[in-house]
GUFIGU-674875 format. One record per residue (C-alpha): residue in three letters; y, x, z. Coordinates in steps of 0.1 Angstrom, whole numbers, plus 2048, in hexadecimal, padded with zeros to 3 digits. Each point is the difference from the previous one (the first is absolute). Layout:
N
code; c2; c1; c3
ala; Y; X; Z
...
//
This chain:
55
code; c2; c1; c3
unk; 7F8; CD5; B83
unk; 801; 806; 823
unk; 81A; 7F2; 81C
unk; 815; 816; 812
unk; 7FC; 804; 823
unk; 81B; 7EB; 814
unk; 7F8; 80C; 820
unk; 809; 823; 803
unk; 81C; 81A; 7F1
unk; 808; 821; 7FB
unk; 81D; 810; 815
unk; 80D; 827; 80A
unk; 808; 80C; 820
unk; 81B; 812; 802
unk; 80A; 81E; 81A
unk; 81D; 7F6; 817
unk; 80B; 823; 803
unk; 800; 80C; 7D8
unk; 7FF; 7E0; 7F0
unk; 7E3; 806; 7E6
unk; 7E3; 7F0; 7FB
unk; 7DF; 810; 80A
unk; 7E5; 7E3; 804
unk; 7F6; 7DF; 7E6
unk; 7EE; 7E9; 817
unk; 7F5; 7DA; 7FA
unk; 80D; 7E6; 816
unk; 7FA; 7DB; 800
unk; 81B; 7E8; 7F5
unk; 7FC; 7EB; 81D
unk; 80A; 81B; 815
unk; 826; 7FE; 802
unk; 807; 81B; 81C
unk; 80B; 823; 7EE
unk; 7E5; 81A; 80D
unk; 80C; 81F; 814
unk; 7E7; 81C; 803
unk; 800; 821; 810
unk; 7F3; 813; 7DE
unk; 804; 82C; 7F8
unk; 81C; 805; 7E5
unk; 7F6; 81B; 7EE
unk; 828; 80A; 7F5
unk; 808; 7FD; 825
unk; 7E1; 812; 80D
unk; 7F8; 7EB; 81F
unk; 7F9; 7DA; 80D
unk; 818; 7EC; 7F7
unk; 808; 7DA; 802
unk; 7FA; 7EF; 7DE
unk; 80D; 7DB; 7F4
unk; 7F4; 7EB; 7E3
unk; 81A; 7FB; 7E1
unk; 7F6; 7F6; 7E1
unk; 7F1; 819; 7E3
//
């Protein structure tokens, strides 16, 4: 049976301005900063700044 992969996990990033989760993006454990991206919220309809939090 295969391992699983240790290095990397599955997170959401969430809208700061709605609070819903629009993106499921991989991210490596090592990695302990929480990633910010400027991302479109489709319930928002514009750019908005997105944060990781768990799925």
């Amino acid at each position: 049976m295969a391992k699983k992969s240790q290095g990397s996990h599955t997170v959401g990033l969430k809208c700061s301005v709605c609070g819903r989760f629009n993106y499921a993006i991989r991210k490596n454990r090592s990695n302990r900063k929480k990633i910010e991206l400027r991302k479109y919220c489709k319930w928002c309809r514009k750019h908005t700044h997105h944060t990781e939090g768990k799925l």
